[in-house]
N, C-alpha and C positions, 0 to 999 in steps of 0.2 A: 560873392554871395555865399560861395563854401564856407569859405573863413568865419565870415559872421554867423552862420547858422553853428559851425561847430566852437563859434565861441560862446554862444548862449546854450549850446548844451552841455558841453567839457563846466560851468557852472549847476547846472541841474543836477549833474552827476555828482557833482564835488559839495559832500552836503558839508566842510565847511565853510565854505561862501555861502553854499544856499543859507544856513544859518546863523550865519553872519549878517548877510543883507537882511534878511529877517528881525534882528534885532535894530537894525539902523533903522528899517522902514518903520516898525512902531515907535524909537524914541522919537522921531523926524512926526508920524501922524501927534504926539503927546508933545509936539512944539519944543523937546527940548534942544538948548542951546550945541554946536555944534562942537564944543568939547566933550560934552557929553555923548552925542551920538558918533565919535570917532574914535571912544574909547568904550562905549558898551560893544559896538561892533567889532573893534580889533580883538577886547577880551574874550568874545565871544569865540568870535574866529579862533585863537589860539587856544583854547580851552576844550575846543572841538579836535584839532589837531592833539594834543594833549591826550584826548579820550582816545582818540584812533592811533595815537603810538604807542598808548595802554593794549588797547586789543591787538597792535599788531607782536606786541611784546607777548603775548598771553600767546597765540595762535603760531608763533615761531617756536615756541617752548611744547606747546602740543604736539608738534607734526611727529616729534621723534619718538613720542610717548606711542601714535597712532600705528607706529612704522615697528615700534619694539613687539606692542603688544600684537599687529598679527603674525611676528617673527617666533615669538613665546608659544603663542597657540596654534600656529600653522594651520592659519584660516585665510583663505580669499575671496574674494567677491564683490559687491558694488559697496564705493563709498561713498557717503553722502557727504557732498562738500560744493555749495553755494557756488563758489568763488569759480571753480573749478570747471562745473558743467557751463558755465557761463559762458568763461574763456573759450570752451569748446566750439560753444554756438555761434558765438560773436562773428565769429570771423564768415559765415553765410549770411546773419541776421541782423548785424550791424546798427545796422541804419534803421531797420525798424524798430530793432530796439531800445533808439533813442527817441524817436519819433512818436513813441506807444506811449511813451514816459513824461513826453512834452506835455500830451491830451490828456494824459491822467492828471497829472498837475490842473491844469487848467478846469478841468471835469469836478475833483476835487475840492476845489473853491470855488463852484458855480454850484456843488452839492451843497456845500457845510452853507451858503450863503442864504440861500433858498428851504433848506429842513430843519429837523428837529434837531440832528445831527452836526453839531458843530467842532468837528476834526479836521484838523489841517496838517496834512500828513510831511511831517518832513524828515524822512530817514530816506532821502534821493539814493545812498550807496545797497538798500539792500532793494528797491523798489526797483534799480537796474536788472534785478536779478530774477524780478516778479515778471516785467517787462518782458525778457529775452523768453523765459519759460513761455509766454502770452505769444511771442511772436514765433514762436516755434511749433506751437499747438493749431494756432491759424491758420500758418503754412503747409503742416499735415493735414489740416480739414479742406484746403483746396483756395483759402484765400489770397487773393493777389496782395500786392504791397499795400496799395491805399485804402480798400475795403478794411485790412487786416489791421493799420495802425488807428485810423476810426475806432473802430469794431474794440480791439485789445486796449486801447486809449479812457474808452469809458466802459468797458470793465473792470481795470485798472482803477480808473479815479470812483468807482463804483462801491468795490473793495476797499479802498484806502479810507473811505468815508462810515463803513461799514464795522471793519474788524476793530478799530481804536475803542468805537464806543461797548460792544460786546466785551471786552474787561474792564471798564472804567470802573462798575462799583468795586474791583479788587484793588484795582488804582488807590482809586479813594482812600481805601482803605487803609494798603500801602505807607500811603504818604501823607493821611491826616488831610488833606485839603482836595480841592478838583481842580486846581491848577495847570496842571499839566495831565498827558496821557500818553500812552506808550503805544508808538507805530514800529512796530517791526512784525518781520515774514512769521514769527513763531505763536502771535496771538489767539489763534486757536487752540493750540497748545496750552495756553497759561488758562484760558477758562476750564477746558476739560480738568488740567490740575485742581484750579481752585474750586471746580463743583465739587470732585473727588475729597479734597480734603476741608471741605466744608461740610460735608455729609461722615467723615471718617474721623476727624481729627480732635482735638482739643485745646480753643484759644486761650485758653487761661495757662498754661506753660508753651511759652515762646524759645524758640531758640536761642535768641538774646539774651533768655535770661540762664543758661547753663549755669550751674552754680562748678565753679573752679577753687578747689583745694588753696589754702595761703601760699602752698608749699611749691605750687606750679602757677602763684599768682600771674607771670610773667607769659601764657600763653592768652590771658585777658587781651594782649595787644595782637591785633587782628594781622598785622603783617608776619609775625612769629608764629603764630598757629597755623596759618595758610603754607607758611615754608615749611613745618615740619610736617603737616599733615600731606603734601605732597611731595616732599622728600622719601615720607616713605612707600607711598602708592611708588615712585617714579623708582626705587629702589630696588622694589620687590621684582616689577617688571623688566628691568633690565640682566637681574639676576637671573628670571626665567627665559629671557632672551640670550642670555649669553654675552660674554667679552668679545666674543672673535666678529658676533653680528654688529654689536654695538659699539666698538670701537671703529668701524667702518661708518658709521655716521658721525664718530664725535671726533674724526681726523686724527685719531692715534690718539688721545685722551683716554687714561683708562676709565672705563665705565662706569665704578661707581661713580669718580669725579662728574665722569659727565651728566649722571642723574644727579647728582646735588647740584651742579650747575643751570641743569635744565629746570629744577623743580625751585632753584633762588631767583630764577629768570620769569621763571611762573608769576611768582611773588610780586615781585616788581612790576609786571607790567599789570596786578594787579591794581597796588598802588600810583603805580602812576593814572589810570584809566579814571580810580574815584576823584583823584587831583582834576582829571579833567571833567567828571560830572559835578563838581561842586562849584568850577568857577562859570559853567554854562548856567546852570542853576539863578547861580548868582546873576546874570547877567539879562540872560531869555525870559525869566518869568516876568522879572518889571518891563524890560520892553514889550512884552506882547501883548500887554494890555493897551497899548495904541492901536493893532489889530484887530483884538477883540471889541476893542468897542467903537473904530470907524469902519473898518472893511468888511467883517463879519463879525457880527455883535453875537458876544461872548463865545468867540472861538475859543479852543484849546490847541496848546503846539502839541501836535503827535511827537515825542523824541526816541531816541534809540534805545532798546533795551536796558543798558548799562547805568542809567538811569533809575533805574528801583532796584542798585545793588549797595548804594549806600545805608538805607537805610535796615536792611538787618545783611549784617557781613558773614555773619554764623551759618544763617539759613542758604547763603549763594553755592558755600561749599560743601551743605550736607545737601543741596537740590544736584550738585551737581554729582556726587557720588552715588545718590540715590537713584538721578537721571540714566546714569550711566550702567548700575548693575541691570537697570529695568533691560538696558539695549542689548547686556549682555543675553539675560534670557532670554529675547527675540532670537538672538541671533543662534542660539543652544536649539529654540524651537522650530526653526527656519531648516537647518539641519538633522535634526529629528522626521519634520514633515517635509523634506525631501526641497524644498521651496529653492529661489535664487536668495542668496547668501546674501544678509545686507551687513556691512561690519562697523560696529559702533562710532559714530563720526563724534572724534573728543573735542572738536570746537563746538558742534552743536548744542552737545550735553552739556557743556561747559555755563557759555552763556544763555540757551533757552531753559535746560536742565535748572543753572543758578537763578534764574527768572521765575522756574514754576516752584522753586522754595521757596523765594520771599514772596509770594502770592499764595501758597500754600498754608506758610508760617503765617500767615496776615489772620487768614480766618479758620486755621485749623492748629495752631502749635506745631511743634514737633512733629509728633505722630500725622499730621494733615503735612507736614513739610518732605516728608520722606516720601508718603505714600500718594499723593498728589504727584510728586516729580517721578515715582518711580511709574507711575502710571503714563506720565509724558514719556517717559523715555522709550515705555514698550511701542507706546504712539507713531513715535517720530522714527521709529525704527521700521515702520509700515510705509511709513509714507513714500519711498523708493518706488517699490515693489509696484505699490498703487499706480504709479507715475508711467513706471516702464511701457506698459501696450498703447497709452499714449503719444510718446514722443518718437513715434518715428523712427529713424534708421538711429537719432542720437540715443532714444534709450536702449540701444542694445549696448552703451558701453560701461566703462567701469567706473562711473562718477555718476550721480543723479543727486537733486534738491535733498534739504535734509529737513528743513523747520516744514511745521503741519501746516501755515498756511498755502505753503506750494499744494499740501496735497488738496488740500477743501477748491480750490477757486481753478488747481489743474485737471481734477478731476468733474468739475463743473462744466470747465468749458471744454475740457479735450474728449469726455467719453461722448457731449450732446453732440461734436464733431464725429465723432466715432459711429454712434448711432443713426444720425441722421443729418451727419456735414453741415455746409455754411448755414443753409436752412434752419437747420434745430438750433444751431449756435446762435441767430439772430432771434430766436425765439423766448431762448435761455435768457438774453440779455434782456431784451424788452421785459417776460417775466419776472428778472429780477429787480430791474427798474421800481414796475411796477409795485409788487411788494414793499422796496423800499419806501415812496412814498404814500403807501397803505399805514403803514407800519408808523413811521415820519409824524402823520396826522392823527393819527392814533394819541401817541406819545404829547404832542399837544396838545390834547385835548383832556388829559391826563393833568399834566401842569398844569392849565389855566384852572379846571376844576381844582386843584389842589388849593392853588392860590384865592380865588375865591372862597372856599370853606379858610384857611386861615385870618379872611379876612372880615371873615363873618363873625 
């Protein structure tokens, strides 16, 4: 019974299969033939795989950046790193935290099935992460195992149905169509950006459209401007790190080599990452409409961040530099006002930072692309801090959550635990239920009126 329980969730966790099977189940509901469905699913699959050896190419090439620059500045303190705190928890939490994850899912598509809201959250590898945070927070407020994965199960799938559609009109925007919509832990984050630079910014100059000299036509291609522009970030920092540090990471490599190394490695797995949102692309949007229109009429696939970086490539890397100085000034002000030290987590900035640019860029230009993401970065650079008097004996260590939806949904359910334990927590939950579909019927009633006056 082990086996089989940890083989359908070692799936759940692995969102390439989960998205994979995802694209089989709708060409199979759209009757098509099974050449068909054995090759949108494998593409899919591998496409997925593809994206994720983009990101893991991207986030190996970061660590040493993350490692120089607090060697440069001789700063230490909590870092914010998803992956990280996870690991830590796992190994107490385990099993609830698979089991949090199963009921979210399932919660999920009994939400999007029944509301307004039709999101179908399928980013399973950062929702492990949502989960564990969920089941750690429970277990500080005093709940037992089965209360706790109930309870964390459909706050989870509560959440998941919740934060996709709170960016969709930047979505929209995005990507010209309503096709698809972005499930990942930093969504809160990307709205605050996009109100910010929708109130600040200027959509009539876009960062796509930078006007480039004849003379430098050649940084027009997106893979050669991302390499030199972090050749020379990765440059500066190793110089202010030092040879004698920095050769002790790059295994005797002299230094500069190994920032051109690290920042050609960047590059690439930049590259390879869009290779893999183009052929999912290609592949998930036609299958899922067998989804959307037998299991839950007119769902949308939630999909992972990386996913609204193809279309403006310019804005990923001025959100992420913008993301990034904003954390630095947190981090300047944190030690100023005496605070716990949070230090710039460069995978966060990277892909949430590169997220609130082209959301930024979408309805604010430039000027809304910069100051939208630098205003995420100060964001995400709180969100720690916020975290810490919640999690127990684990937040006193040196790793905590880094994307802002940890902090909205940690900070929901672990202070109402704080203030008033399991009691106030099943109160919160039912509250936010309820809301939900207030909110839910609301919005319907909105469309149908719309739809009636167009029809009139």
């Amino acid at each position: 019974m082990n086996e089989v329980l940890n083989f359908f969730l070692s799936i759940a966790r692995t969102p390439s299969i989960l998205v994979a099977l995802v694209a089989v189940l709708g060409l199979i509901l759209q009757k098509k033939d099974s050449t068909e469905v054995i090759s949108g699913g494998l593409k899919t699959f591998v496409g997925f795989l593809v994206l994720t050896g983009g990101s893991g190419v991207i986030t190996d090439s970061l660590t040493p950046f993350g490692k120089m620059f607090m060697q440069a500045f001789h700063v230490q303190g909590v870092v914010p790193n998803n992956e990280a705190f996870t690991a830590t928890a796992l190994t107490k939490y385990g099993s609830a935290t698979a089991l949090i994850l199963l009921v979210a899912m399932i919660v999920n598509v009994l939400l999007a099935r029944v509301s307004h809201f039709k999101y179908i959250y399928l980013s399973g590898h950062v929702m492990i992460n949502m989960s564990c945070m969920l089941a750690v927070l429970l277990a500080v407020a005093g709940f037992t195992e089965i209360p706790s994965i109930i309870v964390g199960g459909t706050f989870l799938g509560l959440f998941d149905t919740i934060m996709p559609a709170l960016i969709q009109p930047f979505v929209r925007k995005v990507t010209k169509s309503d096709e698809i919509a972005i499930a990942h832990t930093g969504d809160f984050g990307y709205l605050i950006a996009g109100l910010v630079a929708k109130v600040t910014g200027d959509s009539s100059k876009s960062t796509e459209d930078l006007h480039v000299s004849k003379k430098v036509s050649f940084l027009r291609d997106n893979t050669i401007a991302v390499t030199i522009t972090m050749a020379v970030a990765y440059l500066i920092i190793a110089i202010f790190a030092g040879p004698t540090y920095v050769e002790k990471l790059s295994g005797g490599i002299n230094y500069l080599i190994f920032a051109l190394i690290e920042a050609g490695s960047f590059s690439a797995g930049v590259y390879i990452m869009l290779a893999g949102v183009r052929m999912i692309l290609n592949e998930l949007i036609p299958a899922f409409k067998g989804i959307s229109s037998k299991l839950v009429p007119n769902a949308k696939a939630g999909l992972d961040i990386p996913i609204l970086f193809t279309f403006a490539p310019n804005a990923v890397i001025i959100g992420f530099f913008s993301s990034f100085v904003g954390g630095l000034v947190a981090t300047f002000l944190m030690v100023a006002l005496h605070m716990t030290i949070v230090i710039p987590g460069v995978v966060a900035h990277f892909m949430c930072g590169g997220a609130a640019g082209v959301i930024g860029n979408s309805v604010g230009g430039r000027r809304g692309c910069v100051i939208g993401s630098f205003v995420h970065g100060l964001l995400i650079s709180f969100v720690p801090i916020i975290l810490i008097p919640v999690l127990g004996h684990l937040g006193l260590g040196t790793a905590s959550y880094a994307d802002a939806d940890f902090g909205i949904v940690g900070s929901y359910v672990g202070y109402s635990g704080l203030l008033g334990g399991r009691s106030l927590i099943i109160a919160a939950l039912v509250a936010a239920l309820v809301v939900f579909f207030i909110v839910s019927i609301i919005f319907d009633k909105k469309e149908k009126a719309a739809k009636a006056a167009k029809e009139n």
